[in-house]
N, C-alpha and C positions, 0 to 999 in steps of 0.2 A: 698310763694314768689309771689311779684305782680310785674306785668308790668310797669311801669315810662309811664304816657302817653305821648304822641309824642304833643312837644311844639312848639308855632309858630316859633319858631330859630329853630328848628329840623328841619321842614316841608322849610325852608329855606334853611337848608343845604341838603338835598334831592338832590338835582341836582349835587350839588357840590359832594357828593357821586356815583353818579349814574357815574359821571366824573373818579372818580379815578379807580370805579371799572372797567371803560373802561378800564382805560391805564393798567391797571392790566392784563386783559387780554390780552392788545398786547405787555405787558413784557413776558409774559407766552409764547403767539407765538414766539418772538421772541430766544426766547431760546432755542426754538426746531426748528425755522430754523438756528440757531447757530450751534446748534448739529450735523443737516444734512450739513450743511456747512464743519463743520471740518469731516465727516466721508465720503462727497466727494472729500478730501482734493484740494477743492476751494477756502481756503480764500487769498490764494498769486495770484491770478489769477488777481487781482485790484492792482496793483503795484503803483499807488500815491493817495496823500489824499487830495479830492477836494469834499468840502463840499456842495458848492452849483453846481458846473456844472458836479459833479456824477452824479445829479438827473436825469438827462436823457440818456441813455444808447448809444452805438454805434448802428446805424442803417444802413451807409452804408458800402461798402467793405473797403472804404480806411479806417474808423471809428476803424474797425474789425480788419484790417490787423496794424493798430498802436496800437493798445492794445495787438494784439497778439506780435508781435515785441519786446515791453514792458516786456511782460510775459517770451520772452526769453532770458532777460538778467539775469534772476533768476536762481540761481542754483539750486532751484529743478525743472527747465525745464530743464539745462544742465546735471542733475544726474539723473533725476529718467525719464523726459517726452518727452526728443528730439524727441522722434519719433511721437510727438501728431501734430494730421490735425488740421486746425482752427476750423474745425466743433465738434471736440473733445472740444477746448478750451472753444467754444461758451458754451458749458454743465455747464461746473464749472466756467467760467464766468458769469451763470446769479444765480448761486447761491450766489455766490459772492456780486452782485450787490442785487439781492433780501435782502441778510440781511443787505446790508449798507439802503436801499430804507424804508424795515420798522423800522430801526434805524431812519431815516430823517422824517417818519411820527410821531414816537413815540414823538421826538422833537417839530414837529408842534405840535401835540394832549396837551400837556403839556403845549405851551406857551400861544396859542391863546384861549384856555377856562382858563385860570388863568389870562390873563390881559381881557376875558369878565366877568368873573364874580367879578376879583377886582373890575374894573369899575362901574358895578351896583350893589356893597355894600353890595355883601351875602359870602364875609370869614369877618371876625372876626380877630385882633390882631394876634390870636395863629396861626390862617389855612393861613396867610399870609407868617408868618413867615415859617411854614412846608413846604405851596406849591414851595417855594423861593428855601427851600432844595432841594425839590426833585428834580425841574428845575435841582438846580447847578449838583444832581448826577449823573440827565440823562446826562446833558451836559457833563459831566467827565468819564462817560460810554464809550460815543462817543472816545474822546481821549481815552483812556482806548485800545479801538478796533483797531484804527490806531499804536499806542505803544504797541500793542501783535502782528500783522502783519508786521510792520517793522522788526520787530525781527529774522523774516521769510525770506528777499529777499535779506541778505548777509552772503554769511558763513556758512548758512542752508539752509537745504529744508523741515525743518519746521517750527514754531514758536516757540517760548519758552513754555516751560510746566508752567513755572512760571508765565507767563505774560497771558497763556490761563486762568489757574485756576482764577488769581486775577482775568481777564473779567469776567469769568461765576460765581463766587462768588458776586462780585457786584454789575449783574445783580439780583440776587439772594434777595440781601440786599437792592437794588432799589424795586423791588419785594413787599418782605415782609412789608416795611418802605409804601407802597402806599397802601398797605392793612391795615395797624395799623393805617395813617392817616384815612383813609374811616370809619374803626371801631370805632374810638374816637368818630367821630361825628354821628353816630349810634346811635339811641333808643333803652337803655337796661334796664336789670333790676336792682331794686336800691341795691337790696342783694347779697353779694358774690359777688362784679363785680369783685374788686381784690382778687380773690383767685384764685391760681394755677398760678399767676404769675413769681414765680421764678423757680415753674416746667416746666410753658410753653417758659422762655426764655433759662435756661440750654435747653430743647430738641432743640429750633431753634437754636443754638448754634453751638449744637455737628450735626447739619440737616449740617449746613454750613462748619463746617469742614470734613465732610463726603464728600459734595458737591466738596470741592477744593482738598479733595485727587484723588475726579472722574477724573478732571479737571487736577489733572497731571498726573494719570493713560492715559486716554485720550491723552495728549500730548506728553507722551513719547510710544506711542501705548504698554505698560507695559501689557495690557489684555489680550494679544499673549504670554505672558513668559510660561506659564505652562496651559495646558489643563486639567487640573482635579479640582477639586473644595468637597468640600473643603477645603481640603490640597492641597500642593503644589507640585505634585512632590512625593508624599506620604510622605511629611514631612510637621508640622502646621509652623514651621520655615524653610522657604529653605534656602541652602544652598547657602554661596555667602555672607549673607545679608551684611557684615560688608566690603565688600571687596573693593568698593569705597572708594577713597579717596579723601575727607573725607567723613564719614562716612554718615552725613546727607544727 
């Protein structure tokens, strides 16, 4: 097996790689401050959706004391938090804001190095069209995150398990989709490139469906039902299962 040597359109797209592999990595952070987000249960603590004058946090009291205010029109301040200080709030407040904050860089990271490198000529037809997608998916993430938190601040004092899973899934798939871009334009070898591709998409498949039953595990706090592992309760099927109506 030999190497493909690395051609001047490679050595061009170099940068344009070295790019996605960034955002890759602040999809990856941000996932895991996603994570500690929902297990500070902070994400209702931002009650409207303001894209550009989010960016800068409350700093003085009045700032603090309208956000908090805000927060307690929510029923899960009326159910679960009544008794929280503002300096409680401030906690799960800047979680809150921390993952909308590297949401809103992930957004810059994405636009302003794909309209600098459209501009001086190093994607190509196909990496036009990809980087266009991924833009639109981050952008649709974003909404994504504000449409699982709504979900949240009437009615409940969570969010939907539904609307969590779909967020953390298609982060997931924004993810995966900015590593396969970067990988395309990779220097590989000429033998075997496709092999093991119907192996390698069934497993990231069943990776994703695994991922979004986390995701409603997670949102319906479901990993408190039974303390033993793994069985249930000393049964591989517990008991109950069918008893929702309906059944799904």
């Amino acid at each position: 097996m030999t190497t493909q040597p690395v051609s001047s359109q490679e050595d061009q797209f170099r940068a344009v790689r070295l790019w996605l592999y960034g955002l890759a990595i602040l999809i990856a952070i941000m996932v895991l401050v996603g994570g500690a987000t929902r297990l500070t249960d902070s994400g209702l603590s931002i009650t409207e959706w303001a894209p550009i004058r989010g960016f800068v946090p409350p700093f003085s009291a009045a700032d603090w004391l309208g956000e908090f205010l805000a927060y307690q029109t929510t029923d899960e301040f009326k159910q679960q938090n009544s008794a929280m200080t503002i300096e409680e709030f401030k906690h799960i407040y800047w979680w809150e804001w921390g993952h909308r904050f590297l949401g809103r860089i992930i957004g810059l990271a994405i636009l302003f190095p794909m309209i600098f490198f459209w501009v001086t000529g190093r994607l190509n037809s196909w990496l036009k069209v990809s980087v266009i997608i991924l833009f639109l998916l981050v952008s649709f993430q974003g909404f994504l995150g504000w449409w699982m938190v709504k979900s949240g601040l009437v009615d409940r004092v969570d969010v939907s398990q539904i609307r969590l899973a779909v967020h953390l899934v298609t982060a997931c798939i924004l993810f995966a989709a900015v590593i396969w871009v970067a990988r395309t334009i990779a220097p590989h070898t000429q033998d075997n490139a496709l092999s093991g591709t119907l192996q390698g998409g069934l497993l990231v498949a069943l990776v994703l469906v695994q991922i979004f039953l986390g995701g409603l595990v997670a949102g319906l706090d479901a990993g408190m039902a039974f303390n033993t592992w793994p069985r249930m309760n000393g049964a591989w099927i517990p008991d109950g299962l069918w008893a929702a109506s309906p059944p799904w």
